[in-house]
C-alpha positions as CSV (number, residue, x, y, z in Angstrom):
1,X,66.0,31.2,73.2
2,X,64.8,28.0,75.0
3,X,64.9,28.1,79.0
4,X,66.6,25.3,80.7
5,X,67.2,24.2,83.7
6,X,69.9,26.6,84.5
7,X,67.6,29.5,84.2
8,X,65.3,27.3,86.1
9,X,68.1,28.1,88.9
10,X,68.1,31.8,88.3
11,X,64.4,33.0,87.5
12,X,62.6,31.0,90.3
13,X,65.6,28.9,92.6
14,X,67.5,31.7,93.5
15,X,65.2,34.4,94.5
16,X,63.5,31.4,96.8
17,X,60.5,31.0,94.7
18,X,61.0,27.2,94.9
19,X,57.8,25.3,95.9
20,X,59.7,21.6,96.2
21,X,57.0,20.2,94.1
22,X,59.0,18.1,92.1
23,X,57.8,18.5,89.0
24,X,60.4,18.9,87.0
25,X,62.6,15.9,88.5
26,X,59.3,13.7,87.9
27,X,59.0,14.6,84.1
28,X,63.1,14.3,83.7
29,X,62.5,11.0,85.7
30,X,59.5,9.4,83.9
31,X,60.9,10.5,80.6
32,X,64.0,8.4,81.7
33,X,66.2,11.4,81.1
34,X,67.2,11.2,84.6
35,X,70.0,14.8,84.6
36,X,67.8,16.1,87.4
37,X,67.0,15.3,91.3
38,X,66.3,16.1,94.9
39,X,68.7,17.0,97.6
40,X,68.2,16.5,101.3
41,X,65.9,19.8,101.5
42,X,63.8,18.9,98.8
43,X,65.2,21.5,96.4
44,X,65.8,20.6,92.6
45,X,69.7,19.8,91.2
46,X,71.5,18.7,88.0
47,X,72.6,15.3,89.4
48,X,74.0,14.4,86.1
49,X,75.0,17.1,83.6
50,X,76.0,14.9,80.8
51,X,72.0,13.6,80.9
52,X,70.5,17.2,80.2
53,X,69.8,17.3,76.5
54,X,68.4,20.9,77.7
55,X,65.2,20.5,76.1
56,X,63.4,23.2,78.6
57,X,60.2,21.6,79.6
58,X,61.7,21.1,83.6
59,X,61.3,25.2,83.1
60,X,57.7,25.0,81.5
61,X,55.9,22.9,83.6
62,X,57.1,24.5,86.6
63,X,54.2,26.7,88.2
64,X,56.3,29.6,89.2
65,X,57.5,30.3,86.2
66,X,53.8,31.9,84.5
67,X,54.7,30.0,81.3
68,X,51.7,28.0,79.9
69,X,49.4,29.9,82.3
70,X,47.0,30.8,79.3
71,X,47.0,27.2,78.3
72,X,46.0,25.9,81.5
73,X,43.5,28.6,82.3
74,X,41.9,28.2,78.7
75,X,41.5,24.5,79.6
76,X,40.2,24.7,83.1
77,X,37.8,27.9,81.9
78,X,39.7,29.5,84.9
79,X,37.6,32.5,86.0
80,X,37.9,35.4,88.5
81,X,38.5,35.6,91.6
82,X,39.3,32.0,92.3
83,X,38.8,29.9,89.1
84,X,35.8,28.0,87.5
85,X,33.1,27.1,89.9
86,X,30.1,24.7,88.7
87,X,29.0,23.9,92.5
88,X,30.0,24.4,95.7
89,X,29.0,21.3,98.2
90,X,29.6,21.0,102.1
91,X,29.4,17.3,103.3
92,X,31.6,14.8,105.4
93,X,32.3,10.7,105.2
94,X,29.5,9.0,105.5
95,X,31.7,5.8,107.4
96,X,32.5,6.9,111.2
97,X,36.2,5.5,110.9
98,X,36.9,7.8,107.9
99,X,35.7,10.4,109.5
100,X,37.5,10.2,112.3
101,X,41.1,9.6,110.6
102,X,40.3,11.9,108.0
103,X,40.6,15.8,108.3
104,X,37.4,18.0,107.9
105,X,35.1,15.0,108.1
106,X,37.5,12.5,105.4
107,X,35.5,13.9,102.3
108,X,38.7,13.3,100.3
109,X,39.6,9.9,101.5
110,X,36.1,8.8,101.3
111,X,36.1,10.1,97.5
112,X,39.3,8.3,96.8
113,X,37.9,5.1,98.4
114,X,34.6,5.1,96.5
115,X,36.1,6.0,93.6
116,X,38.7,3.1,93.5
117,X,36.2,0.3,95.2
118,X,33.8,1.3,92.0
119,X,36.6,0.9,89.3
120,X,36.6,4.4,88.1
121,X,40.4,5.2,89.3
122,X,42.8,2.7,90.1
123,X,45.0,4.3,91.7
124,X,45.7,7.5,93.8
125,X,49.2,9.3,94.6
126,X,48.7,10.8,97.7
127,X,51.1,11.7,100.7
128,X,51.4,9.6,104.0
129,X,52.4,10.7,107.5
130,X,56.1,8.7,108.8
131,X,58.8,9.1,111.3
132,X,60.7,11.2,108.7
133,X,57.9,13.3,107.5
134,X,55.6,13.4,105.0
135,X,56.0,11.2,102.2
136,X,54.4,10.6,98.7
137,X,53.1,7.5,97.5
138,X,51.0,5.9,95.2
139,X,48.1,4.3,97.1
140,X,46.5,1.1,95.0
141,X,44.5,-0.5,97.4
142,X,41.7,0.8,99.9
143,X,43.6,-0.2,102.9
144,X,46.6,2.3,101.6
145,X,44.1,5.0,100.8
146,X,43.0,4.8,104.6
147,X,46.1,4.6,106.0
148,X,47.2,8.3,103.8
149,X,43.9,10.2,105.7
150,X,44.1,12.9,107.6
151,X,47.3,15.4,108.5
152,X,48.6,13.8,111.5
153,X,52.3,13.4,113.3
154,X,51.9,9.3,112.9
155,X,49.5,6.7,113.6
156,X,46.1,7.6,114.8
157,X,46.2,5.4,117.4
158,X,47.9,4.9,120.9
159,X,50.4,7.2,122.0
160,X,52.5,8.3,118.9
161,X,56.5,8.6,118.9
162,X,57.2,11.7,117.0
163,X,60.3,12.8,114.8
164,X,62.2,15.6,115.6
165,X,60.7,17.8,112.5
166,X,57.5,17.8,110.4
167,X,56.3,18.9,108.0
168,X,52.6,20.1,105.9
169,X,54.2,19.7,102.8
170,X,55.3,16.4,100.7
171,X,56.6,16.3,97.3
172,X,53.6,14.4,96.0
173,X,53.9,15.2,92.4
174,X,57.7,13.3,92.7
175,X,55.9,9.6,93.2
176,X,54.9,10.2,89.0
177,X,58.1,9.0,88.7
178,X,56.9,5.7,90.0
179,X,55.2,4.7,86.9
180,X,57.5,4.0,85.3
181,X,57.5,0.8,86.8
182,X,53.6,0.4,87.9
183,X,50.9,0.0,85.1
184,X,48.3,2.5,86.4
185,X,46.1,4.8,83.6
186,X,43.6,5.8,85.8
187,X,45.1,7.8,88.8
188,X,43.6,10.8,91.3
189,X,46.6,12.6,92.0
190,X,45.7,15.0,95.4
191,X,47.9,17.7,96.2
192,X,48.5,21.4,96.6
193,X,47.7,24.1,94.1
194,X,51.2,24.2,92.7
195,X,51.5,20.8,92.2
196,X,48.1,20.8,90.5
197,X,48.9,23.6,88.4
198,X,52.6,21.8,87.7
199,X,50.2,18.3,86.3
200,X,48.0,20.5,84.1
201,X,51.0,22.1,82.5
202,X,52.8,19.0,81.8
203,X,48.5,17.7,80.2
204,X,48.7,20.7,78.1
205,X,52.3,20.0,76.6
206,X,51.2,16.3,76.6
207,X,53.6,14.4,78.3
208,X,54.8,11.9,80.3
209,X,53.8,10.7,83.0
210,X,50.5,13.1,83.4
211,X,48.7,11.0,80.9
212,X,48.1,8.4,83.7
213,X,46.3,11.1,86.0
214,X,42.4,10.9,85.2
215,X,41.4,13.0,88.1
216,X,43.1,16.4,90.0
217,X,41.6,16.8,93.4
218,X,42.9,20.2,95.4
219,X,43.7,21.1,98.6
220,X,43.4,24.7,99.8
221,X,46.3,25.8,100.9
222,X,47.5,28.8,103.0
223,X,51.2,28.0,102.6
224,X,53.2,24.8,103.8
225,X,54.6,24.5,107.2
226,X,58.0,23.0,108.2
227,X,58.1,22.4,112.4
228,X,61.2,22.1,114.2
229,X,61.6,21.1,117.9
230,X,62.6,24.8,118.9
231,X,59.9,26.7,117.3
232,X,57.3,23.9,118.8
233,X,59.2,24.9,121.9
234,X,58.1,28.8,121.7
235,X,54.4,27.9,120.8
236,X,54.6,25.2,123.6
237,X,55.2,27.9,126.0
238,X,52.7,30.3,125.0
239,X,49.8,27.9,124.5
240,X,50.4,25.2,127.4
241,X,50.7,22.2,125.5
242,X,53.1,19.2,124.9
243,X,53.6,18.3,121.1
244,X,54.2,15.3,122.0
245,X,50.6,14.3,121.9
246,X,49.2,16.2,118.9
247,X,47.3,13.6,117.1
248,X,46.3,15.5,114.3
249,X,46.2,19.0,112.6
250,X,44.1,21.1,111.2
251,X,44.2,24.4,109.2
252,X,41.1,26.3,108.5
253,X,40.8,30.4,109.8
254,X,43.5,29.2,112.8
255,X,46.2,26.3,113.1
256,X,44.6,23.6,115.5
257,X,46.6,21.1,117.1
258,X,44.2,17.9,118.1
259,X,45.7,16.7,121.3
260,X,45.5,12.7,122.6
261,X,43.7,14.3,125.4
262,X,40.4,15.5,123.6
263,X,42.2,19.0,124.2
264,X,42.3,21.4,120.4
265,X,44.8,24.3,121.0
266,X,44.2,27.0,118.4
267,X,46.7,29.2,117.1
268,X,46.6,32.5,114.9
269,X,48.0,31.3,111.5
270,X,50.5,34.2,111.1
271,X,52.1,33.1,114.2
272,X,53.6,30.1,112.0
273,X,55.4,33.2,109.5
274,X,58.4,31.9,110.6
275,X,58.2,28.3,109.4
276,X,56.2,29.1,106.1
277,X,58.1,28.2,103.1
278,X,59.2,31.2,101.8
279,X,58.2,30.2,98.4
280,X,54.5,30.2,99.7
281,X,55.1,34.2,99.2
282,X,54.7,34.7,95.8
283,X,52.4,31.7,95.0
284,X,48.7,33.4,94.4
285,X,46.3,30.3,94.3
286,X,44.6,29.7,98.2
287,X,42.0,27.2,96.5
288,X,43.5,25.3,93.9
289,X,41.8,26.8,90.9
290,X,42.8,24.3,88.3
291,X,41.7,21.1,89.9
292,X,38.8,18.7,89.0
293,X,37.3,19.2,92.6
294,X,39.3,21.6,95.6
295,X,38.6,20.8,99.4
296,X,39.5,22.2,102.5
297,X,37.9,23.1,105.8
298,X,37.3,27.1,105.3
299,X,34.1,27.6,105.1
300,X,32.8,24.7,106.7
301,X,31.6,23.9,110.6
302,X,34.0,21.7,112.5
303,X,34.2,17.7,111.1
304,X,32.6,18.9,107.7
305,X,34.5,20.0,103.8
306,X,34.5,23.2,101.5
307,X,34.1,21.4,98.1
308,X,34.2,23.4,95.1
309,X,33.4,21.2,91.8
310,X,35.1,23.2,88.5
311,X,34.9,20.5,85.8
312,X,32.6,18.5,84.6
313,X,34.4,15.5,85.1
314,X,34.7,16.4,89.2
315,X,31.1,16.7,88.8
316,X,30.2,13.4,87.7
317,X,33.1,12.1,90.2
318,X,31.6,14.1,93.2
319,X,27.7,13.4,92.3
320,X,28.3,9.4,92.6
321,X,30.2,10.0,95.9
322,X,27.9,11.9,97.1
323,X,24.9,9.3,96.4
324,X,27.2,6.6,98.4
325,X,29.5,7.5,100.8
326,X,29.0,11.3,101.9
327,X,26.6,13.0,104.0
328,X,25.6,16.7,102.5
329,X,24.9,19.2,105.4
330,X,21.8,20.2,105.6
331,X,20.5,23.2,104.6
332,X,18.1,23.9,107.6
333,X,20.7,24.6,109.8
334,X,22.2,27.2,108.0
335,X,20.4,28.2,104.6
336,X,23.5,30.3,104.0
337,X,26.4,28.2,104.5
338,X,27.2,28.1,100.9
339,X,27.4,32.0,100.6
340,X,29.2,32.5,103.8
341,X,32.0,29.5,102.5
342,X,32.9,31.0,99.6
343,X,33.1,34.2,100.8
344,X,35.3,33.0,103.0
345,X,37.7,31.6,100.1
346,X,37.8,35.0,98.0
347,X,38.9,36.4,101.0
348,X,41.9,33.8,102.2
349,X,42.3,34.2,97.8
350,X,42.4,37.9,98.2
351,X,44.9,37.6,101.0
352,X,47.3,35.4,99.1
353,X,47.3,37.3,95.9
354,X,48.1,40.7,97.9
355,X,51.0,38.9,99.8
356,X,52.6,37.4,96.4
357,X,51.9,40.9,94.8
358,X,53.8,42.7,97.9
359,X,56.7,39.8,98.0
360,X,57.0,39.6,94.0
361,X,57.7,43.5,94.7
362,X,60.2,43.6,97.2
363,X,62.8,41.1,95.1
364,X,62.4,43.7,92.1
């Protein structure tokens, strides 16, 4: 019998398996179906009933629901422990600005820039910092890839007003719906491994609107964080800061908080259990396996990226960035920083898989 969305609800809503990634209200959206939506918290509803034709794909491309996980790893040539790997790099921005905007040296927003300035995307959906959290967007200009960089609480610049919550996480797959209206066939779409894993389903079933997306670039991903004043509040206490002045954030083996006064305040990442997503439980993919190209800080020295290339597209992509506009590290300064990085990723891997396996237990 067909899955819909109503089983959507019961296999993966009500248990709290729920990333928020949107897939399923982007596809019902770009198709122009429009039954489904998100509410306030970011969580998927029928917002029309009479608009469901019940056709089942909200419940296939969804990446907690294991179905199409053989199609997608057959594609990507997915291989233990954390997916295909052609090369590992280490490298940062080579322009100073980016750099200093950007998180882990602004390897992904001096990709994104390169690769739009030389024609070969045109187009990137990405997620912006604002005064209601973060949001997603599609960026089609340089300036609007610049201003996306970094994970930050607001501009990076001056002394920053901040809202009363924020958030890691935006709902970046949700701005597909968007082209509907905006002529784009040549898109980088950056996001989290389940929204990566949520766009290669929809490629393999071959629909709207992941034909547009010529590129998947991952970010590794321990689990996505939602701050509120009163939990700052207990962290404030213990670790003599004001979170008022965080500039920017940082997540590699601990949480660092960048402060306005030059000041880093480093934090055990279990310590931020309590605002984890509980959905982040069962989800067993730290390095976003079925991306083009995956980046993230572990593994690398402060102001440089982990890249791991998997496809040959991301190789060709990455190979022309890193001719123009990034800086490799250099391999006299540590000739095993490549070994040491990715052991560093099949352990955080290793830790997520055993937590999903232990959680994915508990709710049977």
């Amino acid at each position: 019998m067909q899955k819909t969305f109503l089983d959507l609800v019961e296999d993966v809503h009500t248990p709290g398996r729920c990333n928020h990634c949107g897939g399923c209200v982007s596809f019902c959206s770009a198709i122009n179906y429009g039954a489904l939506d998100l509410d306030h918290t970011g969580q998927p509803f029928i917002s029309d009933r009479e608009k469901c034709i019940e056709c089942g794909l909200c419940y296939s491309v969804c990446p907690q629901t294991r179905e199409l996980d053989g199609d997608i790893q057959k594609h990507c040539e997915w291989k233990e422990p954390y997916g295909r790997v052609i090369q590992t790099a280490i490298t940062h921005a080579c322009n100073e600005d980016i750099r200093a905007s950007g998180t882990d040296g602004g390897v992904v927003t001096a990709v994104l820039t390169h690769l739009l300035t030389t024609g070969r995307i045109n187009g990137a959906i990405v997620s912006k910092q604002t005064g209601h959290g973060r949001v997603p967007c599609v960026a089609k200009t340089k300036q609007e890839i610049l201003d996306s960089a970094g994970s930050h609480f607001g501009a990076s610049h001056g002394m920053i007003r901040f809202a009363s919550e924020y958030s890691t996480f935006s709902p970046t797959i949700t701005a597909l719906g968007e082209l509907r209206y905006n002529p784009l066939d040549r898109l980088a779409f950056v996001g989290t491994p389940c929204q990566i894993a949520s766009v290669r389903k929809m490629q393999a079933l071959g629909i709207v609107p992941s034909d547009a997306i010529h590129v998947c670039l991952g970010l590794f991903c321990s689990g996505n964080f939602h701050f509120t004043e009163p939990w700052f509040k207990s962290l404030e206490k213990d670790y003599d800061f004001d979170h008022r002045f965080i500039e920017k954030i940082n997540i590699k083996e601990q949480f660092a908080f960048f402060l306005s006064d030059g000041r880093v305040v480093k934090v055990p990442i279990d310590r931020f259990d309590p605002v984890r997503r509980p959905a982040c439980g069962f989800c067993t993919d730290f390095s976003a396996a079925f991306a083009d190209i995956s980046f993230g800080g572990l593994g690398a020295e402060e102001g440089w990226t982990t890249a791991v290339i998997r496809t040959p597209l991301g190789k060709e992509l990455f190979d022309h960035a890193l001719a123009h506009a990034l800086v490799p590290y250099r391999y006299a300064d540590n000739p095993r920083y490549i070994s040491q990085a990715e052991e560093k990723i099949y352990t955080a891997t290793a830790h997520k898989k055993a937590m999903a396996e232990k959680n994915s237990l508990s709710i049977h």
